[in-house]
N, C-alpha and C positions, 0 to 999 in steps of 0.2 A: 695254282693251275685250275682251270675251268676247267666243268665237265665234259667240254667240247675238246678241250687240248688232252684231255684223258683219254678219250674216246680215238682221236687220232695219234696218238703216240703206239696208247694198246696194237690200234692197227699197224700200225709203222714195225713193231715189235714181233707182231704174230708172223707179219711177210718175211719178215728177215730170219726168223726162228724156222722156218718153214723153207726157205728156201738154202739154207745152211744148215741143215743136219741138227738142227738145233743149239747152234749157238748165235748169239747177237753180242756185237760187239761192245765192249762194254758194261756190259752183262753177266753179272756172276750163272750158274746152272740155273736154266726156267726149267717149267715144263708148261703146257698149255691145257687148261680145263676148259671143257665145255660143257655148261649148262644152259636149262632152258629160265629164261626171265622169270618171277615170281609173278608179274604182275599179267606181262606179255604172253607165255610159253613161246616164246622166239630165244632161237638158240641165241648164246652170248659165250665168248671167248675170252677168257683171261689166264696171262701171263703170269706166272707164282714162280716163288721162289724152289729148287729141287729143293726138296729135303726127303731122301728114301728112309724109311724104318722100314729094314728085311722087303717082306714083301705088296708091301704098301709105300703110299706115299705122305705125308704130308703136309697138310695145308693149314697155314696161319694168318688168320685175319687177321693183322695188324695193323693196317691200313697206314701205317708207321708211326704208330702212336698216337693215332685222332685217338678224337672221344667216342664216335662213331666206327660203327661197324663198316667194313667194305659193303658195296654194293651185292659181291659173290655172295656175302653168308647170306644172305635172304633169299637169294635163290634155293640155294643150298639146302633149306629147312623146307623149303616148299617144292623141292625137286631135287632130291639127293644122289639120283643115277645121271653119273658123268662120262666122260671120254677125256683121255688123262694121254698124251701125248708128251713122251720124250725125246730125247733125240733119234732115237732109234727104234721106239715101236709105240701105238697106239693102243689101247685096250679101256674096254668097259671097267667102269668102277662105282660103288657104291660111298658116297661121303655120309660119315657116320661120326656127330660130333664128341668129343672127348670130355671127360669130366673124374675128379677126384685126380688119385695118385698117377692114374692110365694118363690123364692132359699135365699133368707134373713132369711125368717121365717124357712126355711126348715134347713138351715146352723146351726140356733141358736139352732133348736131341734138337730140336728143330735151332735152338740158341746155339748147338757145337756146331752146326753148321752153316748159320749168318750169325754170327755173333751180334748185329744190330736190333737182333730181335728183344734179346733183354735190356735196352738202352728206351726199347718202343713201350715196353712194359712196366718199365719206373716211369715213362713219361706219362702215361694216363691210368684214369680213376681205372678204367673197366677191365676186367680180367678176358685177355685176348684169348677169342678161342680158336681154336685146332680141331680141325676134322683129317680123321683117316678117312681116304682115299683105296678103300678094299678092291681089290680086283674082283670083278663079279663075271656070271657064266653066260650074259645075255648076247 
């Protein structure tokens, strides 16, 4: 897939998440992040897999087992205050990325619930990371 059929799928995705309550057909749970471009500061919209721990959410770059990082995590490191939309509420959040036993533990929840995620992570060198998605007060 080109970056061009990424770009319109995402949008295809976001309309349909957004005009249904948050589900798209086909679709196991999204939620929608928005962040701003690392390069740009222009917001950007991506569709992620849910995966809640308690009262966070989070997010796993796995890009499905490139060798390369998604596009998000770069944003992400150079703009980590997000807007995390689920099917049913929107709120501010802070991505804060995970390391040691804390991204272990997070990896295993995030695998109990798409299980494709550890099929993504024998497939490539890079250790996929995961950011919490913290609800913040802003």
């Amino acid at each position: 897939m080109t970056e061009d059929e990424f770009i319109e799928q995402n949008k295809k995705v976001v309309k349909e998440f957004r005009t249904h309550g948050g589900k798209v057909e086909g679709w196991a749970p999204l939620i929608l992040m928005t962040t701003l471009g690392a390069k740009t500061n222009q917001p950007r919209i991506y569709p992620l897999m849910y995966v809640p721990d308690g009262d966070r959410v989070l997010a796993v770059a796995s890009k499905g087992g490139s060798p390369k990082n998604p596009l998000w995590y770069h944003n992400l490191l150079a703009h980590p205050d997000v807007t995390v939309e689920t099917g049913t509420e929107q709120f501010a959040a802070h991505a804060r990325v995970l390391t040691g036993s804390e991204r272990e533990k997070a990896f295993a929840r995030a695998a109990q619930v798409f299980p494709p995620y550890a099929e993504y992570q024998r497939n490539t060198a890079r250790e996929i990371p995961i950011f919490a998605l913290e609800r913040s007060a802003r």
